[in-house]
N, C-alpha and C positions, 0 to 999 in steps of 0.2 A: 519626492521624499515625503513620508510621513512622519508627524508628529506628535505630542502628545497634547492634552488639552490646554497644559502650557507654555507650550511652543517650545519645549525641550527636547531634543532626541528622542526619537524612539527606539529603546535597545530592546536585545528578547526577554528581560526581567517585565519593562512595562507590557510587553505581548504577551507572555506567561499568566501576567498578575489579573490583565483584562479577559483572557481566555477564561482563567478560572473562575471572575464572578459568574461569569454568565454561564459557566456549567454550571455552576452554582444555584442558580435557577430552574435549574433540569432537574425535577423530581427521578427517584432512581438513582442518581448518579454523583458519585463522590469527587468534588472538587480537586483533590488532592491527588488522585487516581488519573489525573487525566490533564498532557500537554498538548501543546499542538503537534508535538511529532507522532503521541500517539494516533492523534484523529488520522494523521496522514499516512500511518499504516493501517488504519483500517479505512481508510477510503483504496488504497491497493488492495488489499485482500477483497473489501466488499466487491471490485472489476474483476479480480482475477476469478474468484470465485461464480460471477458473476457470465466467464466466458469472455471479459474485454482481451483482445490482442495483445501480448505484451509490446510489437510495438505505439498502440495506442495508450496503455499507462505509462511508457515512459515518455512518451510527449505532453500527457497531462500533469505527471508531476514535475515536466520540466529539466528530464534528462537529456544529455548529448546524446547520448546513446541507451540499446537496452542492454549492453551489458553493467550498465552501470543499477541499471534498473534490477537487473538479475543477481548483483553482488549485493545491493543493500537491501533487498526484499524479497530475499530466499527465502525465508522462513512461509511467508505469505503467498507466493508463487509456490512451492514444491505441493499442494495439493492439488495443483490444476497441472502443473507439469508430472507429477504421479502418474493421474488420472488418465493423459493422455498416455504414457507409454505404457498402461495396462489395456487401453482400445488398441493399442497397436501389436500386443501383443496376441493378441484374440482375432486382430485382422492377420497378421502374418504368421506364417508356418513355425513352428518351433524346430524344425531340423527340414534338412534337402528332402530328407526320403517321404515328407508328407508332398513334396513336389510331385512327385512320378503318379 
């Protein structure tokens, strides 16, 4: 269990408040703009994008499963699952009769 510097609970107010100094310190970047859930969708989007497996993101962010990974990080996923059903479309025939 973590705590805080004075041995108080750590709830997500104190993880919020310490994330933000130190974006805070990141030239660029507006403190305000930014929690820790967002870093963690852009740590999925940077893999997805990036080509990682979705089942390797959902073990890195610590899903049971990747449907779960798939219901909360649609947004971030649908440009790599896009992309792939448009190579599949280009690999596969669009009707039987390009079969013959």
């Amino acid at each position: 269990m973590f705590c805080t510097s004075i041995g108080t609970e750590l709830d997500a107010a104190n993880v919020r408040r310490a994330f933000r100094r130190v974006v805070a310190l990141t030239p660029g970047l507006n403190a305000a703009d930014w929690t820790p859930r967002e870093l963690r969708h852009s740590f999925v989007s940077l893999l997805s994008a990036s080509g990682v497996q979705i089942e390797q993101i959902s073990q890195l962010v610590g899903h049971k499963s990747t449907q779960v990974t798939e219901t909360v990080y649609w947004h971030e996923l649908r440009p790599v699952l896009t992309e792939g059903a448009e190579a599949m479309d280009e690999i596969l025939p669009r009707n039987r009769e390009s079969l013959s």
